[in-house]
C-alpha positions in Angstrom: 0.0 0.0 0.0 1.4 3.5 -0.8 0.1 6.9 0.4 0.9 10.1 -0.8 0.6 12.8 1.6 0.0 16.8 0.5 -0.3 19.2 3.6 -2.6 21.7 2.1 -4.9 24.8 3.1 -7.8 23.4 1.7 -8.4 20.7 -1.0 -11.8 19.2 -2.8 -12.7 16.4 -5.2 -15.2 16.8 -7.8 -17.3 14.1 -9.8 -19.3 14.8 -12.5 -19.3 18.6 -11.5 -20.6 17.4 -7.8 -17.8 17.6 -4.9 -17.7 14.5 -3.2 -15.0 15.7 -0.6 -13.8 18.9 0.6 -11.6 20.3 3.7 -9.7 22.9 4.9 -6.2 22.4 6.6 -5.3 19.1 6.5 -3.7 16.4 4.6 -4.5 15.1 0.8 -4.0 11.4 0.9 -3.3 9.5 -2.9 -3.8 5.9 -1.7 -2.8 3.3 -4.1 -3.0 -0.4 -3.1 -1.1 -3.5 -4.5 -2.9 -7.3 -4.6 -0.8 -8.1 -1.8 -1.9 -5.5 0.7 -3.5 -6.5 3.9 -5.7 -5.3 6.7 -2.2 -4.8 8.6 -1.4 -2.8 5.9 -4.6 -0.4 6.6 -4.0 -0.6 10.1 -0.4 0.6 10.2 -0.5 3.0 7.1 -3.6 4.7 9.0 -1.5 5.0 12.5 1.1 6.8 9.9 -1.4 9.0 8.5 -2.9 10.3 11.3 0.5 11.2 13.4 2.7 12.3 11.3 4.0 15.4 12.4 4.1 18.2 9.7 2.3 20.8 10.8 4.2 24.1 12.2 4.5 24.7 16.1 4.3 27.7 17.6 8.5 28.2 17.0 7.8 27.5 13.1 9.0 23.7 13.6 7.2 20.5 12.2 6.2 18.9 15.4 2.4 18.9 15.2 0.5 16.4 14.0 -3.5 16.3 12.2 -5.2 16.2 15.9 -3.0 18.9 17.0 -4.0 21.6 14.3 -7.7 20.3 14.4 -6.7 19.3 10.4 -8.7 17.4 8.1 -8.1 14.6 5.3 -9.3 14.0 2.1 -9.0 10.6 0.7 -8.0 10.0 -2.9 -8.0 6.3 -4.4 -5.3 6.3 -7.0 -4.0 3.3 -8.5 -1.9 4.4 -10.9 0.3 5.1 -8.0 1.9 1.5 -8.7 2.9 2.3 -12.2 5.5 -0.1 -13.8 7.6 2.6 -15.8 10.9 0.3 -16.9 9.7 -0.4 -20.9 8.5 1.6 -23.3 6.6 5.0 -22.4 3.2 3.4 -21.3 2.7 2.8 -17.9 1.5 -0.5 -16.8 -0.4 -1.1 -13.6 0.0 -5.1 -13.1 0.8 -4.3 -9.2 -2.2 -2.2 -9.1 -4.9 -4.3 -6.8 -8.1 -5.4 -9.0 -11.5 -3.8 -7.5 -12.5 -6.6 -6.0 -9.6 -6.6 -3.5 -8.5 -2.7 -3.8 -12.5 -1.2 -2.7 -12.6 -3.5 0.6 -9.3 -2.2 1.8 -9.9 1.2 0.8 -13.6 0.8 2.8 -11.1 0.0 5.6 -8.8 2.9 4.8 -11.9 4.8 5.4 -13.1 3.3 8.4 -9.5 3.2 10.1 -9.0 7.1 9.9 -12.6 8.0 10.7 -12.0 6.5 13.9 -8.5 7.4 14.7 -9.5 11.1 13.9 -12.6 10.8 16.0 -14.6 12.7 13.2 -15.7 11.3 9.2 -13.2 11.9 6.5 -13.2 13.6 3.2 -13.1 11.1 0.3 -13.3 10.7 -3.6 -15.3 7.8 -5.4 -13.7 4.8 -5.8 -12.8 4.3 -9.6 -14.2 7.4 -11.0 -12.5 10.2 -13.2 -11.9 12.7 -10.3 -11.2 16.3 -10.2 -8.8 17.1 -7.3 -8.2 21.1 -6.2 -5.7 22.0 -3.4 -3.4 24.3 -2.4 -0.4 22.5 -1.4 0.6 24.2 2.1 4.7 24.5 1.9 5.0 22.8 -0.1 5.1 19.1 2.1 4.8 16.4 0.3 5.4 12.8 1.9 5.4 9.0 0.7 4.8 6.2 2.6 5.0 2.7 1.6 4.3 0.0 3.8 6.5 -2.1 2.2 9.3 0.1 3.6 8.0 -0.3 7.6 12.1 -1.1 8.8 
């Protein structure tokens, strides 16, 4: 499973000219999720999520985390986050989990950070062509793979 992480200002997601998702400071999360990603996966990618400490302290340092700043996070399913790049100049997305096993663990995703946030989360719609607007506050910008835990 891979998250990409944007501290932003504010941030929406748009469907068919409906927004689906919007919030103020907080982070944009690009989730992308691999066929062999897990529940443990969600579990400990949403423990990541929701403490990572980027947001500014009172001496201008990155020490705060989303419950800290009263922040906010938008939830972005994107597979193409596990594109295969090596040959040729068309991506291919093998690694990229099927829906059938990618919208469960996104469910979860969901699930995991409404409740370690104590409050719902923003989120797109799983599979659809999304319109994403932020403003990218920094600019931070983080990955995290869970592949990587050590």
């Amino acid at each position: 499973m891979r998250a990409v992480l944007q501290r932003v200002s504010s941030a929406s997601c748009t469907v068919d000219e409906n927004v689906t998702g919007q919030i103020d400071r907080g982070f944009v999360v690009l989730l992308g999720i691999e066929e062999a990603d897990t529940r443990e996966d969600v579990e400990w990618l949403a423990q990541k999520i929701v403490n990572m400490r980027v947001f500014s302290d009172e001496n201008g340092l990155m020490n705060k985390a989303l419950a800290d700043v009263d922040g906010s996070i938008l939830l972005i399913s994107q597979f193409t986050l596990f594109a295969q790049t090596k040959k040729g100049n068309r991506p291919s997305f093998i690694r990229a989990a099927k829906p059938p096993h990618a919208i469960p663990l996104y469910e979860e995703m969901i699930l995991a950070l409404e409740a370690l946030m104590g409050k719902k989360i923003a989120t797109g719609i799983f599979g659809a062509d999304m319109k994403i607007a932020l403003v990218n506050d920094g600019p931070v910008t983080i990955i995290i793979d869970t592949k990587n835990k050590e």
